[in-house]
C-alpha positions as CSV (number, residue, x, y, z in Angstrom):
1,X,0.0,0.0,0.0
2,X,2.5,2.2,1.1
3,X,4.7,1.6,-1.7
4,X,2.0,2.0,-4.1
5,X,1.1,5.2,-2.9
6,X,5.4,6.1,-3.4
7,X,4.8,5.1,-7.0
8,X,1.8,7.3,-7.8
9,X,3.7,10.5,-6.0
10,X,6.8,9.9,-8.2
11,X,4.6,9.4,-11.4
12,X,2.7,12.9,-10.4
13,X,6.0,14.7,-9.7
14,X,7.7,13.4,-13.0
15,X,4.3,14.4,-14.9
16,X,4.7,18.1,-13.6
17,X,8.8,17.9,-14.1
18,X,8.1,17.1,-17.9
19,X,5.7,19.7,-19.1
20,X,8.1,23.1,-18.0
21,X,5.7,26.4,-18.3
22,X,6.8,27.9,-21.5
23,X,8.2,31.5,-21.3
24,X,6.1,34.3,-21.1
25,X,6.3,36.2,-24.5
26,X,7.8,39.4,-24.8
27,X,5.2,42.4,-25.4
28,X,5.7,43.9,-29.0
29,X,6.9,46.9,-27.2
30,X,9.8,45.4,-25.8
31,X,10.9,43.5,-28.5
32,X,10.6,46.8,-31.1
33,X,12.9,48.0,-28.3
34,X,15.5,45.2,-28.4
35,X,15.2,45.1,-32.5
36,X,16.4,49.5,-32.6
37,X,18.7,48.6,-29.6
38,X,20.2,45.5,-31.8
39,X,20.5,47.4,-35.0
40,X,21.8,50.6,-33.3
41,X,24.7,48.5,-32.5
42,X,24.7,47.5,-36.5
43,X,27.3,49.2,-38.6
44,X,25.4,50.3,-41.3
45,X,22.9,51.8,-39.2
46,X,25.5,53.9,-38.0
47,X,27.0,54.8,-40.8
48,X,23.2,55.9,-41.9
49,X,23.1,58.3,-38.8
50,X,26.1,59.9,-39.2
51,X,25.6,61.0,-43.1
52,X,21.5,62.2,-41.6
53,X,23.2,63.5,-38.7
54,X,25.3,66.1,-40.7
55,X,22.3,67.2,-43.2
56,X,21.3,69.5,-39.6
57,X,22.3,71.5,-36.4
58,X,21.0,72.2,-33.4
59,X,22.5,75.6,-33.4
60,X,19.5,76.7,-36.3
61,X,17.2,75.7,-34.4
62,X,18.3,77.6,-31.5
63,X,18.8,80.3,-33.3
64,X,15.2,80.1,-34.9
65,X,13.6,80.0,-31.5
66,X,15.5,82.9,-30.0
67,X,14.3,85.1,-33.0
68,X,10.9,83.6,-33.5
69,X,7.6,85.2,-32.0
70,X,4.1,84.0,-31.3
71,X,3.4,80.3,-32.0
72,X,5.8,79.5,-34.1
73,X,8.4,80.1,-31.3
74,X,6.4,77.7,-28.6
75,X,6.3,75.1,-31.3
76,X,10.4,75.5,-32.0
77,X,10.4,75.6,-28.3
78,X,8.8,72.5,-28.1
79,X,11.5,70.8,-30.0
80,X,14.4,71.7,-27.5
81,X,16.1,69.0,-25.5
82,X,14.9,69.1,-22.2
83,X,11.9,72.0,-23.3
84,X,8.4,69.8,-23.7
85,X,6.9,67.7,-21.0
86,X,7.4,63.9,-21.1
87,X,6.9,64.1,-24.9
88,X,7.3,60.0,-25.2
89,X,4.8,59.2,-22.2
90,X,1.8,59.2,-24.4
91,X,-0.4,56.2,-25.3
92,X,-0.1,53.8,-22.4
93,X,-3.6,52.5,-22.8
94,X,-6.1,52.5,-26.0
95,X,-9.1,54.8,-23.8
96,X,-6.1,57.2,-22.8
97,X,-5.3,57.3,-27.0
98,X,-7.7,59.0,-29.0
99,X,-5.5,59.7,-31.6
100,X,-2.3,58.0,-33.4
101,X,0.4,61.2,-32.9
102,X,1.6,61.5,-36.6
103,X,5.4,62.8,-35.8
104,X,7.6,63.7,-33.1
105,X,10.4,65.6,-33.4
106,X,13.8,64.6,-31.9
107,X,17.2,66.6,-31.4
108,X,19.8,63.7,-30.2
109,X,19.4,61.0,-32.4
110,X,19.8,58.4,-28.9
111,X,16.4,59.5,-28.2
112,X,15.1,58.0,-32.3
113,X,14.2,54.7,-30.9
114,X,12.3,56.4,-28.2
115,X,10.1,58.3,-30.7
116,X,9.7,55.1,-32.8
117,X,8.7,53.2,-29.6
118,X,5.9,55.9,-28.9
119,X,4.5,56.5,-32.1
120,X,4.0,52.6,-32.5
121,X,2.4,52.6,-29.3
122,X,-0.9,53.3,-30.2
123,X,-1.0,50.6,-32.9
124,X,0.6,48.1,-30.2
125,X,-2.5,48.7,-28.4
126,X,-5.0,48.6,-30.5
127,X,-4.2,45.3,-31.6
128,X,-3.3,43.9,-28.4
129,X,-7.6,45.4,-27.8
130,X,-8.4,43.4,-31.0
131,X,-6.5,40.2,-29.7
132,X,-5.2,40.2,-33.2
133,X,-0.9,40.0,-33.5
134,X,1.7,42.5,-35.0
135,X,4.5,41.4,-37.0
136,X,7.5,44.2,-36.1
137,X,10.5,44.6,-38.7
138,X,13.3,47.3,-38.8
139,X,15.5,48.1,-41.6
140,X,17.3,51.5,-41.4
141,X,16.9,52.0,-45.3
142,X,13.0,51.6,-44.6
143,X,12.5,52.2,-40.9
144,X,10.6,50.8,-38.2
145,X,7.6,48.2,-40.4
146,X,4.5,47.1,-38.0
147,X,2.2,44.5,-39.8
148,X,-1.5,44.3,-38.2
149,X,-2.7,40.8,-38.5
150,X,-6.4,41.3,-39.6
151,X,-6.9,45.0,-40.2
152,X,-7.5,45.3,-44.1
153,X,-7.9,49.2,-43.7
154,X,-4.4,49.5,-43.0
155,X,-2.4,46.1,-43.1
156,X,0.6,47.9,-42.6
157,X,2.0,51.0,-40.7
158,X,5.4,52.7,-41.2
159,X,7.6,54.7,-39.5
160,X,10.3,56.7,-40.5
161,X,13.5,59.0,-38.7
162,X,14.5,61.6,-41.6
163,X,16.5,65.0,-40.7
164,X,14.7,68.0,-39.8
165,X,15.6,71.2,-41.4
166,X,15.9,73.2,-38.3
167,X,18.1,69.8,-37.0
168,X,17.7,67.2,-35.4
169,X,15.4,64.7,-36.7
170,X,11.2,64.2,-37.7
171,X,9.9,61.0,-36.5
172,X,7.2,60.4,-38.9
173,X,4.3,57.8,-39.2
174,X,4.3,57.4,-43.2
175,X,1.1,58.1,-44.7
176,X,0.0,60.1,-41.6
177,X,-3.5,61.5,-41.9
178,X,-4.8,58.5,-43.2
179,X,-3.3,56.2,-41.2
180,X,-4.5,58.0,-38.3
181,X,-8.1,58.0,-39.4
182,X,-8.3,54.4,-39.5
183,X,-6.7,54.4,-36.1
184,X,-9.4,56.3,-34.9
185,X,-12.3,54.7,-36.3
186,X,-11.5,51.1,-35.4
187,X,-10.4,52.4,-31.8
188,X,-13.7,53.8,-31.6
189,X,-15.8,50.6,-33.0
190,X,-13.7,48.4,-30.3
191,X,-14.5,50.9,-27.4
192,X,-18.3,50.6,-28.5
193,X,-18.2,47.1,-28.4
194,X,-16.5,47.5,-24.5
195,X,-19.4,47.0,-21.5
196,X,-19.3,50.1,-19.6
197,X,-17.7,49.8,-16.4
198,X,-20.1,48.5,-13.4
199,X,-22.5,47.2,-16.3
């Protein structure tokens, strides 16, 4: 009896030894993060960023914000290091995101994969709301690639880093107004769908 009851706890323990939980996967945010962090280390991307890197200068900007006036300035302003609040914090959740931001502008090119990250956050979510998955790619002759699984309106979403002519460098989401219409309506069909809270 005893022993039998031996044999059955070894079986049980070698049942839950065999099947190992299998690794939680990476969100797509972190692993678009590795991907610019792998190819930042890549010698052609860096060759890429030093030939964009010379087509600008901070300096003109600068010099365009100290003799600007009126909006225009605040908008230069904005594009200082160090001058506009948190400008990659935006998108953490699909309610908090009505909008997919079109561009942000960056001065130190080590803050490129940060403006990348937070323009493809939106799309990131909405997906990850539609349970459907993204396929990421980056190439620096193309720039960062997001494929929607499911989303015929816009199968595909680009982004792309070019030099700004007051320096520095224009994040961009290619195709931008009409990419972030579709972002908008099918955000807005999924939060239809949501029950309201307490309901």
């Amino acid at each position: 009896m005893i022993l039998h009851a031996l044999v059955l706890a070894a079986a049980g323990a070698f049942a839950g030894a065999a099947a190992p939980a299998q690794p939680a996967k990476p969100a797509p945010e972190e692993t678009l993060r590795l991907m610019l962090l792998k190819l930042r280390h890549n010698d052609a991307w860096k060759a890429h960023e030093q030939i964009m890197g010379e087509a600008g200068s901070a300096d003109q900007l600068r010099d365009a914000v100290a003799f600007g006036n009126g909006p225009q300035k605040k908008e230069l302003a904005d594009r200082l290091p160090g001058m506009s609040q948190d400008p990659f914090d935006l998108c953490r959740s699909l309610e908090g995101c009505p909008e997919a931001p079109q561009s942000l502008h960056v001065e130190d090119p080590a803050l490129i994969d940060d403006a990348f990250l937070a323009l493809a956050r939106p799309w990131l979510k909405l997906q990850q709301a539609r349970g459907k998955d993204v396929s990421l790619s980056v190439d620096p002759g193309v720039g960062v690639q997001l494929t929607l699984q499911d989303l015929p309106a816009r199968p595909t979403v680009t982004l792309e880093a070019n030099p700004a002519p007051t320096g520095g460098f224009d994040v961009l989401l290619d195709d931008g107004p009409q990419a972030a219409q579709t972002y908008a309506s099918q955000r807005a069909a999924l939060l239809q769908k949501k029950p309201a809270p307490g309901s």
